[in-house]
C-alpha positions, 0 to 999 in steps of 0.5 A: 340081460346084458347091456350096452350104455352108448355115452357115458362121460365116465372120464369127465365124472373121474377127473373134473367130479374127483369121483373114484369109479372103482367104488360103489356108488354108495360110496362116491356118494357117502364121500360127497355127502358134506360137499357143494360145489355141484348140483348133483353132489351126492347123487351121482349113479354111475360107477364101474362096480354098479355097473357091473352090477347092472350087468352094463359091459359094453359103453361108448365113453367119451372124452370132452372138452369145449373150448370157448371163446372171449364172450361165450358164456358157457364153461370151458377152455380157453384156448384149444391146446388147453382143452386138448390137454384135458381130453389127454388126461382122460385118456390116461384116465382110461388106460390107467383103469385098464392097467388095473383091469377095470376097463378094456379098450374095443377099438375094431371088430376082433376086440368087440367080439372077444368081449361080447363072448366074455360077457355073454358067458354066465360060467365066467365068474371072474370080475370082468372089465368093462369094455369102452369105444372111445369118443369125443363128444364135441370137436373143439379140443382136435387143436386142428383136423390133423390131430383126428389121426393121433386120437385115432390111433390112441383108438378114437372111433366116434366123433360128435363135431359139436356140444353146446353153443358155437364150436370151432368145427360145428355149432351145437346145441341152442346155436345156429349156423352150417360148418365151414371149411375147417367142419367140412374138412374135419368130416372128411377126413373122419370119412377117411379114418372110418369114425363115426359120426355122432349127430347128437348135439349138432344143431339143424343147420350142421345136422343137415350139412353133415348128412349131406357131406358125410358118407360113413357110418352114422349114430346118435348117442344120446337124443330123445325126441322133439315131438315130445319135448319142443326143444332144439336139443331133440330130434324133429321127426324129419330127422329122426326119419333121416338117421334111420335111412342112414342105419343110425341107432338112437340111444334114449337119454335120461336127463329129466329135461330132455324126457318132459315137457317144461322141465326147471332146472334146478326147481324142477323133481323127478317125483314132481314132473313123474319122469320115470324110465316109461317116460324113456320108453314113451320117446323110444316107442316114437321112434319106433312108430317112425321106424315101423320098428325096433331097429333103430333104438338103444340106450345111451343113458348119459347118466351122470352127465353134469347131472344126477338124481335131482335130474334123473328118473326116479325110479333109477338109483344107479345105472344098474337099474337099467335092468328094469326096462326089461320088465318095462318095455314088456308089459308096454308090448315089446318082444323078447327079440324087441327088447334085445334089440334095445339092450344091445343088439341094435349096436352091435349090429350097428359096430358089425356093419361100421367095423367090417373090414373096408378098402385101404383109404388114402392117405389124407397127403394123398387124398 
């Protein structure tokens, strides 16, 4: 069936993880085999081929790059240029797989339906491209709110203001605190643009000011659920009942500590704590209790996301076996037409309804 991964940090892994992504990932990983700099060195899943083998061809992939200030703890650039520096080298990362038709770019309605319908094809027996949305994964790198149009035009169309800690638009992850003038700005002017406002990372205190200040389209890429594991990274149930009252897709992640209660980094295994991809599906079926059905679910795996098998579903060796939850979600009950929502109907109804053909905007001199 064909899938739709919504995050994957394909750029980060190609450039910071020095991962040639045209390979199998038998491959990147034999070539890591004597390397330990990272955790995950040697375990990664993703790669364009194995997705292809998966038959994974759409994804929502993303630049990032946090900056960080005197004192922050966390990892990253230390001055805003900088870090917009890094997201314009993922983005030549992209556009070289599109010369060498790894990749193609979907940026608006006509492009995503074109690329759907080559996918779609079982005549078609041509190596096709994987197709990708671009979108930033925290705010912090736009060196001001003026730069959101120059990464629109480069063909930015998702938006999540904030990653982990205190960022320069919003606060993330383990942090507290609303937006200030500078967050505000930024989400109006996404509203102007017609980005989508990613909520995944955003802190309660943001997550409720940008519902409230936004009023364009809205999904969470990668998030899994607070009543299953007590985390401020989760969504509460209050939440999640709000993104679906906006027409948000969730997509289910598969970092292990986000799936299970109680989860060690580094000491914990996925054998150890039994995270398999049901324990994806028990936080999807919770959602979909909230929900009263299927409509608000899909993956976004974030597979390979600073993490890799020791951290991951163990009955999952590449992204390809995303396939699996197919026969998964079946015997837990779901339909046909349930599991074509989850695989990617969900967000292509989504990006139908985000991309439809809108007003002119004013221009932000004029707005």
């Amino acid at each position: 069936m064909f899938i739709i991964d919504a995050h994957l940090d394909l750029s980060m892994n190609a450039l910071e993880w020095n991962r040639d992504l045209t390979k199998p990932v038998a491959e990147v990983n034999a070539r890591e085999a004597n390397m330990a700099d990272k955790p995950d060195r040697g375990k990664a899943t993703v790669s364009l081929a194995d997705m292809r083998k998966g038959n994974v061809g759409l994804v929502v992939a993303t630049q990032i790059a946090r900056y960080v200030a005197p004192g922050n703890p966390l990892t990253g650039w230390h001055s805003p240029e900088q870090a917009w520096a890094q997201t314009q080298g993922q983005l030549a990362w992209y556009k070289a797989m599109e010369e060498a038709r790894e990749m193609v770019q979907i940026k608006d309605l006509a492009s995503l339906e074109t690329h759907v319908a080559l996918w779609k094809d079982e005549t078609t027996e041509d190596e096709k491209p994987i197709g990708y949305i671009l979108s930033l994964e925290g705010a912090d790198s736009l060196i001001t709110v003026e730069h959101l149009e120059r990464a629109w035009k480069y063909g930015l169309r998702a938006l999540g203001p904030a990653h982990y800690g205190p960022g320069r638009y919003a606060n993330g992850t383990d942090a507290t605190g609303k937006m200030g003038p500078e967050g505000i700005a930024l989400l109006k002017e996404m509203e102007r643009l017609h980005i989508i406002l990613d909520a995944t990372h955003l802190c309660d205190d943001a997550f409720w000011q940008a519902l409230d200040h936004f009023n364009g389209s809205v999904w969470a890429s990668h998030n899994l659920t607070r009543a299953l594991v007590n985390h401020n990274r989760q969504f509460s149930d209050q939440q999640i009942k709000a993104l679906i009252e906006r027409g948000a897709v969730i997509g289910g992640a598969l970092d292990a500590w986000m799936m299970v209660p109680n989860w060690i980094r580094g000491k914990s295994t996925p054998v150890e704590m039994n995270v398999t991809l049901n324990t994806l599906i028990d936080h999807l079926d919770h959602i979909c209790q909230i929900a009263g059905n299927t409509f608000h679910i899909g993956i976004g795996s974030d597979l390979d996301g600073a993490f890799g098998r020791e951290q991951c579903p163990h009955d999952l060796e590449t992204i390809a076996d995303l396939q699996k939850l197919n026969q998964l979600l079946s015997k837990r009950g779901y339909t046909d037409n349930d599991i074509e929502n989850i695989m990617h109907e969900n967000w292509l109804r989504f990006l139908r309804n985000a991309w439809k053909p809108h007003p002119p905007s004013p221009s932000r001199e004029g707005g």
